[in-house]
N, C-alpha and C positions, 0 to 999 in steps of 0.2 A: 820238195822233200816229202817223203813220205809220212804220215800221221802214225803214233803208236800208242799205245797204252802200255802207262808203268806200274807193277803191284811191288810192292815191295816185300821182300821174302825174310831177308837176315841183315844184320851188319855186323862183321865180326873186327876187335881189334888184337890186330897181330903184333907178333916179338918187332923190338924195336921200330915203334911207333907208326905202323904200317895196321892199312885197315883194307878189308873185303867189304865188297856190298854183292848183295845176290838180289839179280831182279828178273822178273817175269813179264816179257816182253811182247803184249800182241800188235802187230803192224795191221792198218785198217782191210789189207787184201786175206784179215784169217788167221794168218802165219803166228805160230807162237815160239817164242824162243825165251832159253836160260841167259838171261847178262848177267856176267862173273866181272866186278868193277875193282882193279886192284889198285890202291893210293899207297904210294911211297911219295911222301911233302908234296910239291909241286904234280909230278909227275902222276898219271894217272891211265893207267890201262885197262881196255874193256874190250872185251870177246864175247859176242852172240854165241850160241851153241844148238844145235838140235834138242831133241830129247836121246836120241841115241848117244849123241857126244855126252851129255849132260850125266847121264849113268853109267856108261863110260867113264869119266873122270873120278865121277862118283867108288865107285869101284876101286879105281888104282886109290885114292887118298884113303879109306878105308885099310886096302890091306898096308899104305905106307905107316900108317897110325901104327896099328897092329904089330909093325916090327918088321914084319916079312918084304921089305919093297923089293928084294933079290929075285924075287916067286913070280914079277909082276915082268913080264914082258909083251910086247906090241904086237 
């Protein structure tokens, strides 16, 4: 298995008792990626991301904040 390095970035806790972690992920061949760590109880979901997906993402949740998520199309 591959070796990585973990920085840790944020930990956010969410509406009904659900929490984020955002971490920063270098694997030892270089590679860096965004891990977006999503905990609901037990359950726990994690997606690597690029930097283009990362800003990407970044972007749509921004303008859903904002109000506008109708404006946001793929």
């Amino acid at each position: 298995m591959a070796e990585e390095s973990l920085k840790e970035i944020a930990e956010l806790e969410l509406p009904f008792r659900r929490r984020a972690r955002v971490r920063e992920v270098t694997f030892d061949s270089g590679m860096r990626m965004v891990r977006l760590i999503l905990i609901e109880g037990k359950r726990i979901t994690q997606v690597d991301m690029d930097a283009d997906s990362a800003r990407h993402l970044a972007e749509i949740l921004t303008v859903a904040a904002e109000g506008s998520a109708s404006d946001t199309q793929q």
